[in-house]
Steps between C-alpha positions, in 0.01 A plus 500: 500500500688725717904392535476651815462231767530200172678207744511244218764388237422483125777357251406542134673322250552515156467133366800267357341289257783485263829395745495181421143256453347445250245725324219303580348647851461153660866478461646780618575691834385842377391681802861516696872382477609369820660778626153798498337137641747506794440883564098395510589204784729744694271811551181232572731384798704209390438155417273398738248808330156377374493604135214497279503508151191605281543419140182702418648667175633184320315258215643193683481610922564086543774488375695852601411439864665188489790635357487796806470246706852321400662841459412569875541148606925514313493817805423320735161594563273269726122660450453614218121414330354617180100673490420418151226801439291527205204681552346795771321192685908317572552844669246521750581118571539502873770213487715746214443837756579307815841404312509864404480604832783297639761506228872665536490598119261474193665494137301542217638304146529640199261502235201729369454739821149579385420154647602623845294798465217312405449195750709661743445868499171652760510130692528434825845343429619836339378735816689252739798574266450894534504487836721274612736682253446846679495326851721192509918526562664246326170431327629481086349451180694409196393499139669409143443612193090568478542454912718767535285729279156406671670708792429798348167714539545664128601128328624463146277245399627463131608741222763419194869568559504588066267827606693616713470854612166510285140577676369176536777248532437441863146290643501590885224380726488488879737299680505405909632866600765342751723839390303738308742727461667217189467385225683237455638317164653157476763375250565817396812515339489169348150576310546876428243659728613862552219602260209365708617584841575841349146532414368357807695776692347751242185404605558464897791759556443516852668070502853445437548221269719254599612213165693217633736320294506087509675392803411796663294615842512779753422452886227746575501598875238698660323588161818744405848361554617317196784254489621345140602151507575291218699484192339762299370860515182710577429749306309796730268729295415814743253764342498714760668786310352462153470789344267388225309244439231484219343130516180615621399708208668272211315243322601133535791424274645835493857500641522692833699775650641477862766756586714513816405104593815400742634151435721307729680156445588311805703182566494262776546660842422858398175691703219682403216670756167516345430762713752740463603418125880494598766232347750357749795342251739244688850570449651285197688256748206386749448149496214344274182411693 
């Protein structure tokens, strides 16, 4: 998708499942702390924004879109409804796209993102999303976790952080291709996922990979202007310069070679442009956002 005339507002973000509920999901708040939540409510327009929540990607959508629903409600929010999708047929339902179609924001929960792909991915639902994404100001879609990854067109869809940097410890698969120019990894440093995302950009050099630490996001504006919010980092993996890069002709399980790979940490309230690959670092005494 071209950034070029992109209108619409995506915030990844990178889960929080551990700051404290319990480990059991039907327990626990692990798609947002309360402050990325009230970043989500602002850029959809306020309070009075209809929000939508699709808990494709969980095991137990019941359950986590009642707890979005009290997380929105302690806002402040006043129409906010759940579309509880499970299958391609749920996304060509004409009472889900209508709700679609008139919605502020749409956040995906966290989960397995290769459920998103599946009943959501080629539907009706999913085209209204591309183009109300390009064409929509103000329009925003928000993900956690697997939602934030499902973003991506190029999307890690499994792969074991104890490989890492070996052929082969990344699954990808195709995600909904709201910013192909990602890829996009969740939890990142809490589960040790340099290794896969490495890979991934191995693969797909021309993405950037972006990893999101827990109680991270970034506010994505017109497809290229990235703003880190949150308590955490993002790690930025830019291959544009390597110099080498042998995973296409190594075997799976053979360690790889990547030379010249540019890293960059950020913290809340530095910038990145997709675009343009260049860092904008706040000074150390701005004010947290």
């Amino acid at each position: 998708m071209s950034t070029i005339h992109i209108k619409g507002t995506l915030i990844p973000i990178g889960g929080n499942e551990d700051k404290g509920f319990e480990e059991n999901e039907i327990h626990r708040l692990d798609y947002v702390e309360e402050g990325i939540l009230a970043h989500v409510v602002d850029e959809a327009g306020g309070k009075q924004a209809t929000i939508v929540i699709i808990p494709t990607a969980s095991s137990i959508p019941i359950e986590v879109g009642e707890n979005y629903l009290t997380a929105f409600a302690t806002l402040g929010c006043t129409d906010v409804t759940v579309l509880d999708i499970r299958s391609q047929e749920d996304s060509e339902s004409e009472d889900f796209i209508n709700q679609i179609k008139s919605a502020d924001c749409v956040m995906f929960s966290g989960g397995d993102q290769s459920k998103i792909a599946k009943h959501i991915g080629n539907s009706t639902i999913h085209n209204i999303l591309l183009e109300r994404y390009k064409n929509d100001s103000g329009f925003v879609i928000a993900g956690t976790s697997a939602g934030a990854m499902a973003m991506s067109q190029e999307m890690i869809a499994g792969g074991s952080a104890a490989k890492s940097f070996v052929k082969g410890a990344v699954k990808m698969r195709q995600g909904l291709g709201l910013i192909p120019e990602l890829v996009i990894d969740t939890h990142f440093i809490q589960r040790g996922r340099f290794g896969r995302i490495t890979e991934a950009i191995a693969k797909f050099s021309k993405c950037t990979g972006f990893g999101f630490a827990e109680d991270t996001g970034m506010i994505i504006k017109n497809g290229k202007n990235c703003t880190v919010i949150g308590s955490g980092m993002v790690i930025v993996f830019d291959g544009q310069k390597l110099t080498h890069n042998n995973q296409k002709i190594l075997d799976e399980g053979t360690p790889m070679t990547m030379a010249n790979l540019t890293l960059h940490i950020l913290a809340n309230g530095d910038q990145y442009n997709i675009e343009s690959h260049q860092v904008t670092v706040l000074p150390i005494e701005a004010p947290f956002i």
